[in-house]
NUMARLUM-238865 format. One record per residue: x, y negated, z of N, C-alpha, C, CB in turn. Coordinates in steps of 0.02 Angstrom, whole numbers, plus 50000, padded with zeros to 5 digits. Each point is the difference from the previous one (the first is absolute). Glycine has a CB too. Example, Ala and Ser with C-alpha at 12.3 -4.5 7.8 and 13.67 -1.06 7.14 Angstrom:
<tortis>
506605028450390499554994150000500454994050000499055005950062/500774988849902500424994150003499614994550037500595003249892/
</tortis>
This chain:
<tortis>
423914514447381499424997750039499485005550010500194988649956/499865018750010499685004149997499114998249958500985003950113/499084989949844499564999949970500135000949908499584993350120/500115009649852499984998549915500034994249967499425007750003/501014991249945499904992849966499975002249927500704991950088/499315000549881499885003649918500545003249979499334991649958/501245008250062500605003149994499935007649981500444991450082/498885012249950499735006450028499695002049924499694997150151/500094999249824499305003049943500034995949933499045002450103/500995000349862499814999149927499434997249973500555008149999/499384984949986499244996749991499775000649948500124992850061/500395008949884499584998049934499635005349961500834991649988/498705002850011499325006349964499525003150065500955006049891/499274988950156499545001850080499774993350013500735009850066/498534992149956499454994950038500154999350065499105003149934/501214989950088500264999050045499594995350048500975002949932/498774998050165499574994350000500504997050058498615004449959/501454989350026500604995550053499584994450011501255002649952/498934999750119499614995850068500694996850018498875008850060/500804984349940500514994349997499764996550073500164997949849/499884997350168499714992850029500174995249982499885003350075/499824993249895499684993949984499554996050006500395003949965/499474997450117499564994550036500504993750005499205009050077/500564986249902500374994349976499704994850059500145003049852/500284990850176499434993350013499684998149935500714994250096/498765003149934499444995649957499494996050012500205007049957/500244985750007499684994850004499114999850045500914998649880/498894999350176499424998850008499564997649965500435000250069/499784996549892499444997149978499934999849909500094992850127/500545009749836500164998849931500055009749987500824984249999/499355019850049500005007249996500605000449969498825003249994/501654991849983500724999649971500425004550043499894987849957/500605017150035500575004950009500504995650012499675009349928/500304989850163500524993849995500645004450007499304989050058/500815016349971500645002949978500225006049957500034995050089/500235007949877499865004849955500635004450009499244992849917/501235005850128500545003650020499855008650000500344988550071/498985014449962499965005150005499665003449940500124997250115/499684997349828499985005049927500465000749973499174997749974/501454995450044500585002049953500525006350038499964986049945/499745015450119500485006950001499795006349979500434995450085/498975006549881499705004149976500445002749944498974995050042/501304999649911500245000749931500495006150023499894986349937/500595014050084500465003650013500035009049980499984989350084/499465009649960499735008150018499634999749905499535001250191/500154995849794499534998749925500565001449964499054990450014/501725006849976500305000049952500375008350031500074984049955/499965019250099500095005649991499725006349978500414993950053/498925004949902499445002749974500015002549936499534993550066/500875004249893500185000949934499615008049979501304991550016/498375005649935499455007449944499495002850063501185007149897/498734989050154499545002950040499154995950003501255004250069/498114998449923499324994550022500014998950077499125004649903/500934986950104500095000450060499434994550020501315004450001/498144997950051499384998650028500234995050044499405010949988/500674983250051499984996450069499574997650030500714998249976/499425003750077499394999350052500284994550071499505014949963/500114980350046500134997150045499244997950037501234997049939/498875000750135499614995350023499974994450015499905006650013/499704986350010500064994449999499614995950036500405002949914/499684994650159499694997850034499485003750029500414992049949/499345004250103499505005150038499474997650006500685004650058/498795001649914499264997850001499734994550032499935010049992/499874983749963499824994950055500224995050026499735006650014/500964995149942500434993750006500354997049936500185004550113/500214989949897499864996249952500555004049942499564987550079/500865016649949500495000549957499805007449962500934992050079/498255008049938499795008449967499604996949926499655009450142/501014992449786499714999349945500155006549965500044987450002/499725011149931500355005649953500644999149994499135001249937/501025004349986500684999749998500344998749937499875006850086/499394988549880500374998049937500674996749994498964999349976/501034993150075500694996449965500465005950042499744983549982/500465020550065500445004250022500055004049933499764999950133/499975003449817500105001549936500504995249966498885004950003/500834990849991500394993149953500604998750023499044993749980/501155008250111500664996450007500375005549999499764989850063/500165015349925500155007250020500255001249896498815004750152/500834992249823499994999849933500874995749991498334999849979/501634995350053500334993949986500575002750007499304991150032/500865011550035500535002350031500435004649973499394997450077/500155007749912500495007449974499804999449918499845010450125/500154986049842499864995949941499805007349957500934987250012/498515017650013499695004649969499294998649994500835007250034/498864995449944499034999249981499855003650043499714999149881/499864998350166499695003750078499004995449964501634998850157/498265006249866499355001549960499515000150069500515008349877/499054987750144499584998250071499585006049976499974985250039/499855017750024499155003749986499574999250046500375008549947/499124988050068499514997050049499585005449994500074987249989/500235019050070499835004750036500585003950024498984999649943/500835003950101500435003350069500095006849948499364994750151/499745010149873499825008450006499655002249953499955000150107/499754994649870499364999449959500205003449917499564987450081/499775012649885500235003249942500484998949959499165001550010/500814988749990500454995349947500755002650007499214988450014/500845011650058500725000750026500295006749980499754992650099/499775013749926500075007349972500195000349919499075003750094/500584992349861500135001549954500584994449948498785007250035/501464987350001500504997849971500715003650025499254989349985/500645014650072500525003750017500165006949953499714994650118/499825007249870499965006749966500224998149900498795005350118/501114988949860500044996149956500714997149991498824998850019/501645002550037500664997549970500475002149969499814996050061/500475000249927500815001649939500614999450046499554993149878/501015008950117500445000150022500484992150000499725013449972/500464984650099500324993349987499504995050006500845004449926/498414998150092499474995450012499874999850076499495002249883/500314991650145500064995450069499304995750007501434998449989/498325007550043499164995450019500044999350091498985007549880/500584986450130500055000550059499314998750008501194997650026/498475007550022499575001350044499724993550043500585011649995/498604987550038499894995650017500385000850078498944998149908/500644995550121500085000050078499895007750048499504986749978/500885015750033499995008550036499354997750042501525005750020/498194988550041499754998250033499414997849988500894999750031/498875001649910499294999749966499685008150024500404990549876/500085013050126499655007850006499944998150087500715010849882/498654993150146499835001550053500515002250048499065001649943/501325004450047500465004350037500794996950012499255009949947/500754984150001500774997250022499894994550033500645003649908/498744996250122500064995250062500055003350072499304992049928/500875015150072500015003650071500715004049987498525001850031/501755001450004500485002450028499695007150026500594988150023/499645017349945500045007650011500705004250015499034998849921/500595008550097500655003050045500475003049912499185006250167/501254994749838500355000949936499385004649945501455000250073/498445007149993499465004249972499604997449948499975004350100/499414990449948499394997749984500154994449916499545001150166/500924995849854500214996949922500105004949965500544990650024/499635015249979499925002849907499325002450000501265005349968/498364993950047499385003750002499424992249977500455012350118/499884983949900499684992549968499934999449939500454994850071/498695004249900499784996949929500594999349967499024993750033/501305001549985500454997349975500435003949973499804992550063/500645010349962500585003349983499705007049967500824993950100/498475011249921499795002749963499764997049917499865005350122/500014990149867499604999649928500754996349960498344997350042/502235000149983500695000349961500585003149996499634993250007/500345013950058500535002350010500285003949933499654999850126/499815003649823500115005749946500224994149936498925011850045/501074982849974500404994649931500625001550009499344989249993/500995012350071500814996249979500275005950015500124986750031/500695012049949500465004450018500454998250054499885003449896/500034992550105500454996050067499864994150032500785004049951/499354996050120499724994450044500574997450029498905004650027/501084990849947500664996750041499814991550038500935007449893/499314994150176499984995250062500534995449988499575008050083/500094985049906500684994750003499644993250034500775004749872/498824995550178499824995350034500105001950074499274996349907/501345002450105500134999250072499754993850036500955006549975/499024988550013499474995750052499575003650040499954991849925/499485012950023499595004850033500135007450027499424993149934/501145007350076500245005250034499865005050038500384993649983/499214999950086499735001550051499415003550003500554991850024/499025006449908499255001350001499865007049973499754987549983/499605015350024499875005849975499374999149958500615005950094/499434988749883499355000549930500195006149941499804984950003/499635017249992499995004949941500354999249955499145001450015/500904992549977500654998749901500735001650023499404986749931/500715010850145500605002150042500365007950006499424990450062/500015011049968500195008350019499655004549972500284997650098/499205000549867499425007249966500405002549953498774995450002/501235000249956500575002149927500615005150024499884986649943/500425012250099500455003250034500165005949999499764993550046/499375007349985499965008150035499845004049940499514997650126/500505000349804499655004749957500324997749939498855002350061/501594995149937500434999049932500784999750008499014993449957/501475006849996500625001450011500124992450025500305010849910/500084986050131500134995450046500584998249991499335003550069/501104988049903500364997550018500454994750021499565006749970/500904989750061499994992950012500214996049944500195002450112/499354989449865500344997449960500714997050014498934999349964/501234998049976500724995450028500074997350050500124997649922/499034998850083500384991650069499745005050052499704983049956/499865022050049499975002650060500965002450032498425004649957/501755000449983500545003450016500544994050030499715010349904/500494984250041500194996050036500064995750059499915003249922/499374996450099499824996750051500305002150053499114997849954/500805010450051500115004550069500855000949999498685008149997/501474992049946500864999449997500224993950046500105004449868/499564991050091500214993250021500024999150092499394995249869/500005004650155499865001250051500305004150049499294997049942/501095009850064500275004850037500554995149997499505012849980/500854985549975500614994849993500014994450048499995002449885/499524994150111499724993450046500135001350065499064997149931/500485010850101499905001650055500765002550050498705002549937/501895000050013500475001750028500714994150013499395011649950/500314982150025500314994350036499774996650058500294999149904/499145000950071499444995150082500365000450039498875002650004/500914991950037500385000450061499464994450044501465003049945/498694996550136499614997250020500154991450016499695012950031/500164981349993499375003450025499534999749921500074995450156/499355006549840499595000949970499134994649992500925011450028/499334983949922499534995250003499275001949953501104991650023/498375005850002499475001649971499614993949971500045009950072/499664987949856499834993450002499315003249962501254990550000/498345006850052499225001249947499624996749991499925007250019/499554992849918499814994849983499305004349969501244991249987/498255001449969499605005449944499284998250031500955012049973/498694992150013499204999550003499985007750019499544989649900/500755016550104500035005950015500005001050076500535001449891/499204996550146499925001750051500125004250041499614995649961/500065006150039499815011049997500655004149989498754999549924/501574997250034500445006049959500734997250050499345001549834/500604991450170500664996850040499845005250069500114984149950/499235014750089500255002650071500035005550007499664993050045/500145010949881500245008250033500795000549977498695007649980/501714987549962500744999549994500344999650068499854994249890/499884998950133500454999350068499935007650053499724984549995/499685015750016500255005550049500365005149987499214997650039/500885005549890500345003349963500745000150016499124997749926/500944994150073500735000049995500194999250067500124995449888/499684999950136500205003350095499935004750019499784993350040/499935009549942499935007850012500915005049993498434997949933/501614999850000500755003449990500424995049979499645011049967/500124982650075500834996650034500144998149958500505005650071/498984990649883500214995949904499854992750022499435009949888/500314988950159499744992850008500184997050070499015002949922/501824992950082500004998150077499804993950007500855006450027/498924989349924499414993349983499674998749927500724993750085/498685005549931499554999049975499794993449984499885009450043/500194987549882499904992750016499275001249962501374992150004/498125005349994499405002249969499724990849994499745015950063/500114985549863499584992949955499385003349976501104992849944/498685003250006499365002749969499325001650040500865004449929/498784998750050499255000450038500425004550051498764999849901/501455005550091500365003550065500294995050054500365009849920/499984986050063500014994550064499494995850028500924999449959/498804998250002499254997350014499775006350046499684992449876/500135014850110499755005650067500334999350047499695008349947/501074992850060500344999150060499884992450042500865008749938/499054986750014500094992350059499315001550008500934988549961/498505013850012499355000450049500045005350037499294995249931/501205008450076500105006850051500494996450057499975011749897/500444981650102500194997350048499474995450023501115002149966/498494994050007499444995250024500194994049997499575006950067/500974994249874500364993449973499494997049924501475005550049/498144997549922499504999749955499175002150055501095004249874/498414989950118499535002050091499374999649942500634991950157/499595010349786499105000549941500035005949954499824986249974/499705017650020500135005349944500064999449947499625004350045/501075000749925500264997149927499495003549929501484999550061/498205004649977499415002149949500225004449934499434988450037/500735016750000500555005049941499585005950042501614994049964/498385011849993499705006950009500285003550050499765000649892/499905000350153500245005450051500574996250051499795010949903/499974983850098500474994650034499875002050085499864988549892/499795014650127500144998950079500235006750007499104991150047/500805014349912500555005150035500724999149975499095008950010/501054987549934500814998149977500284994750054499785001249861/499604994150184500414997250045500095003750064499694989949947/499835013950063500345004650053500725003750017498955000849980/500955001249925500405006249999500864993950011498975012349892/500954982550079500724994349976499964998150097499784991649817/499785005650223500135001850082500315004750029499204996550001/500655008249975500215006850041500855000249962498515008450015/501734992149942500385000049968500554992950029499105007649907/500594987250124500464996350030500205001050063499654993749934/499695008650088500075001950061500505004450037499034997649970/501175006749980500455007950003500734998149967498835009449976/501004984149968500904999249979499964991350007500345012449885/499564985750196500074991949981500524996849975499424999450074/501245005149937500744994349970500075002249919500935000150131/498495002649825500185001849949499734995249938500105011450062/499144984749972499794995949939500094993850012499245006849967/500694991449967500064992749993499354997549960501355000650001/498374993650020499424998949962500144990249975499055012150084/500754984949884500124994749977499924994350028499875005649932/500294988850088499884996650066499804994949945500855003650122/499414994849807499554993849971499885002649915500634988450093/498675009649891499635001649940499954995649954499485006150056/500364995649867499964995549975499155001249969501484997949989/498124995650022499435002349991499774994849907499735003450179/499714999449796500084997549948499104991749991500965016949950/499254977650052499784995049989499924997349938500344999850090/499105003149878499774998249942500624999349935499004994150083/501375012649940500315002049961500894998550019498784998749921/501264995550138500534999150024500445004350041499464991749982/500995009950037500375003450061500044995150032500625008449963/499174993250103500244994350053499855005550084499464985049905/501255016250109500125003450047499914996350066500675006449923/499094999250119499724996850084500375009150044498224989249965/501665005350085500015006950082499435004749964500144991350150/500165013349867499375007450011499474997350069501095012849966/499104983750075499744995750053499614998249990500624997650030/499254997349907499574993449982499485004249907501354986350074/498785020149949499515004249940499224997950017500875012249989/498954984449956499214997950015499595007849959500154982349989/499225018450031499695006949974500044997949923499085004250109/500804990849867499804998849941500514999749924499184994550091/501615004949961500475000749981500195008849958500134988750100/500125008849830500295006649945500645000249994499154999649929/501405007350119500365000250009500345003249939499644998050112/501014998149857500095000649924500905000750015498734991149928/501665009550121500425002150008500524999250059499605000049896/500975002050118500274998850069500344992149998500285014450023/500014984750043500164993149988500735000249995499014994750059/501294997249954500835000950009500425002150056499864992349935/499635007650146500335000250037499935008749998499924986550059/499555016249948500085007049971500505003449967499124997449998/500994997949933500545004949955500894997650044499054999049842/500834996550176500574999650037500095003450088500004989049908/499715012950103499925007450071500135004949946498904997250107/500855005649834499875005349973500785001549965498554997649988/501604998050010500794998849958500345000750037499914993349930/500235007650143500614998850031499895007850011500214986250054/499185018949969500085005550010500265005149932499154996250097/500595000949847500335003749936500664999549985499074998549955/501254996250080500665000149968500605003350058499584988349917/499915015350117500415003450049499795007549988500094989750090/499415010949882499785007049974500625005449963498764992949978/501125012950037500525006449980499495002649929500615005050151/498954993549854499385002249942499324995250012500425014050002/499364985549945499584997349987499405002349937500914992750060/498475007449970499565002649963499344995749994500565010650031/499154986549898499544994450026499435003649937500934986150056/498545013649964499535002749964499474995050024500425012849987/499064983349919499604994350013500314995450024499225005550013/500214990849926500114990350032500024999250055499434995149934/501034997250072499814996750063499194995549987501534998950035/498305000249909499404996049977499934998049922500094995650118/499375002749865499774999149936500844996949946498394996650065/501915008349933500614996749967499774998349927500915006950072/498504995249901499714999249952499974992749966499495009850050/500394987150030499774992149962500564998950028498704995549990/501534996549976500674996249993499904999050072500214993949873/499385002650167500204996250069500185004350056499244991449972/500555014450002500185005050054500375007549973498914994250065/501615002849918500405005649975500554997950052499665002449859/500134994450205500904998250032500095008250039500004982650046/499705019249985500055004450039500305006449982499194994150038/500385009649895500395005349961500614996849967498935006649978/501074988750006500444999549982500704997950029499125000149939/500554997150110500945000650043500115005450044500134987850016/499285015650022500305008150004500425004049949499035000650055/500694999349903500335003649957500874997049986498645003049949/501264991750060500764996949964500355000050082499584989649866/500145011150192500445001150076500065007749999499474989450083/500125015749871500245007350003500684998249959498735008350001/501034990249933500675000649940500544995850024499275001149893/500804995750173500544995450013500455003150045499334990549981/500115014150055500405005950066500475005249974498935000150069/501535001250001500215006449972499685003050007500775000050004/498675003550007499865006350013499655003549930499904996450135/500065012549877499685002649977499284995449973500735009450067/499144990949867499264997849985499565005349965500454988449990/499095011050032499275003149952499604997150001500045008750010/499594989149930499464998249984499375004149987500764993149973/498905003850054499355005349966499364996449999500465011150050/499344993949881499284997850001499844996749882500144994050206/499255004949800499984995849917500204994850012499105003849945/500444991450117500104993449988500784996550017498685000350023/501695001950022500924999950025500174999849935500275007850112/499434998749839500655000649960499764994849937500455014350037/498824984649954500164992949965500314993850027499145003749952/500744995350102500274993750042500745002049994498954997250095/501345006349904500865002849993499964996349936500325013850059/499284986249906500235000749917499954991949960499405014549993/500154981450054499644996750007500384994349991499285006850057/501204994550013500514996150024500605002450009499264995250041/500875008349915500755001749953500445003150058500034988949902/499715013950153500565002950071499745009049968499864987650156/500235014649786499885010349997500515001850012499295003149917/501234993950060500875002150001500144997450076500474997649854/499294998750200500224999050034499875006950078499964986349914/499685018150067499725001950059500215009349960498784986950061/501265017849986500235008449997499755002049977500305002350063/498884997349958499465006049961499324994649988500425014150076/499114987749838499504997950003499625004849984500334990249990/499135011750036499435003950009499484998750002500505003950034/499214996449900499244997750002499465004550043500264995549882/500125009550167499505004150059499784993450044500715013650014/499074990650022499814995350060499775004350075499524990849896/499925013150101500225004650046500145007349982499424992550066/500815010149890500145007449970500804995050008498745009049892/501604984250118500565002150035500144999750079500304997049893/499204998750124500045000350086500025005050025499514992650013/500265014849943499775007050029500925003949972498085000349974/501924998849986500605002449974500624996650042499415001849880/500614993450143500654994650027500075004050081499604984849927/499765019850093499895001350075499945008349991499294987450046/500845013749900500235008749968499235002750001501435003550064/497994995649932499695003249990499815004349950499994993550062/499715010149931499975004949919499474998249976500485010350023/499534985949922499614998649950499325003049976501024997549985/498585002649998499565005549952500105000149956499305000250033/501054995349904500125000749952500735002649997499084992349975/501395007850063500455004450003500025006850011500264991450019/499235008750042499915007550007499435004249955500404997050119/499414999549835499705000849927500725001949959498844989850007/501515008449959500414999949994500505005949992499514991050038/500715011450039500325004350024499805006649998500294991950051/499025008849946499455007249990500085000549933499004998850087/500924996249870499965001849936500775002849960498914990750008/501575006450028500485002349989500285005850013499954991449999/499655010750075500045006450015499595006149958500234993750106/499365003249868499475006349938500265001349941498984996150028/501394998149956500384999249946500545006850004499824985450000/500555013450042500665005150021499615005950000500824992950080/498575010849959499885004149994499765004249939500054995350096/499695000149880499765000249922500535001849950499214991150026/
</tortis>
């Protein structure tokens, strides 16, 4: 792959700092870790650590929203999992953190707070400008090695991403290495046509996927649920009230224009299920009153949505169809998912919440690939080059010269 793995370096008796992801879902309202799939792939890379201090660093939700906490119980399940003593430290940069790092023993596993408490890992820099960040200056002289094993975040160039990078010896963990194995594998069966199923509260991140993938001929339909369908049926004028989400009139522009240019490609939901004092009770997208809380797709939906998947050559579904969380409205994710695992085609999953809902409802063995990415794989599925790959690849190249 032309990148370094631990295969490369000798840990023990080296200060190691491993950047994981472990942005988890979480509960709205209890802050409960409703899925933990992406701490238990951490262990892997942890149990390939042996006689080494190994630091983890993750982030967790986004400023301001509900799923932005610390990272104590991620300690505890992280504890549970790789059944070692992982030791919380409620700080990032700060002195506490500086000096429990400098304070360790070999075979010891602390994990670092929320990365997203520090100022600078809420922005995105040019590879340069991240090593030159607070950040990565006041921890780079702790460790001996930085090793990348959160591919979800792939795509991004936060300082914990790429700063470390540019100024310490650099290499991929297990599930990264795996991941990209896995994946090149995936990519040399595909075949078309090429189905797209999206879902989620990610907005933003869905409509720059789709154009992505029409772009290089990954998406010849588009079935779209979740708040992303809710933008598109008010981008047809099939929803005639504002759904009151951030930056909602240029995402309905942008989901217009986007039909406008591929009309035989989407599909949007013709019946909803809205939620009545806690009931499901599905209506027309027609008969949507403003006051109405849209809590998941309906039946005649999943049955349009089913006849195009089971004709699919590949299939790729990233995000809910709706709150699969609560019992009344788990129909939607959950029979997508079981009309992917029923098809022939190629499957990928992606995303945290898929791969608890995979896990949820007992279809993991039923589907090709699960990937807790989400768009670091939409970018990868359409060959783009990574930043954390091409992080990666430099470092491997200094290495050799070295």
């Amino acid at each position: 792959m032309g990148i370094l793995t631990l295969d490369n370096f000798d840990v023990k008796d080296k200060t190691v700092l491993l950047r994981v992801d472990m942005n988890c879902p979480i509960h709205p309202d209890t802050c409960e870790i409703l899925g933990t799939k992406r701490i238990e792939e951490v262990v892997e890379t942890i149990n390939a650590l042996d006689g080494a201090k190994i630091v983890v660093i993750s982030h967790q939700g986004r400023v301001g929203r509900d799923d932005f906490v610390g990272m104590e119980e991620h300690a505890k399940q992280l504890e549970k999992f790789s059944n070692k003593k992982v030791r919380y430290v409620a700080d990032v940069i700060g002195s506490l953190a500086q000096k429990e790092i400098k304070e360790m023993k070999n075979d010891e596993i602390i994990l670092l707070d929320n990365l997203r408490l520090c100022a600078e890992e809420n922005y995105e820099f040019s590879l340069e400008e991240s090593a030159r960040t607070i950040m990565v200056q006041r921890l780079k002289d702790l460790f001996d090695l930085f090793i990348l094993d959160s591919f979800p975040s792939a795509h991004r160039t936060h300082p914990s991403l790429v700063g470390f990078a540019q100024v310490l010896p650099t290499c991929a963990g297990r599930l990264l290495e795996k991941e990209v194995k896995q994946l090149d594998n995936i990519l040399t069966v595909a075949k078309s046509p090429f189905t797209v199923v999206l879902g989620g509260s990610k907005v933003d991140d869905r409509l720059k996927a789709i154009k992505l993938l029409i772009k290089k001929e990954r998406a010849d339909h588009v079935l779209l649920t979740g708040v992303i369908g809710n933008v598109f049926l008010r981008a047809q004028g099939r929803i005639k009230f504002p759904l009151n989400i951030k930056d909602e009139d240029e995402m309905v522009a942008s989901a217009h224009s986007l039909i406008g240019d591929h009309p035989d490609v989407f599909s949007t939901p013709v019946d909803i299920a809205v939620n009545k004092d806690g009931k499901r009770v599905e209506i027309d997208v027609r008969d949507l009153a403003k006051d109405d809380e849209i809590f998941d797709i309906g039946t005649k939906t999943l049955e349009h949505y089913s006849k195009i998947i089971s004709s699919a050559g590949t299939v790729f579904m990233s995000g809910p169809a709706g709150f699969f969380e609560k019992e009344n409205f788990q129909f939607g994710t959950k029979s997508m998912l079981e009309s992917i695992a029923d098809s022939m085609a190629t499957s990928i999953i992606s995303g945290g919440h898929l791969t608890s809902a995979l896990r949820q409802f007992n279809l993991t063995e039923k589907v090709s690939h699960i990937s807790t990415a989400g768009g670091a794989l939409v970018r990868y599925l359409t060959g783009q080059k990574l930043p954390m790959i091409k992080c990666l690849e430099d470092a491997a190249e200094r290495h050799a010269k070295a």
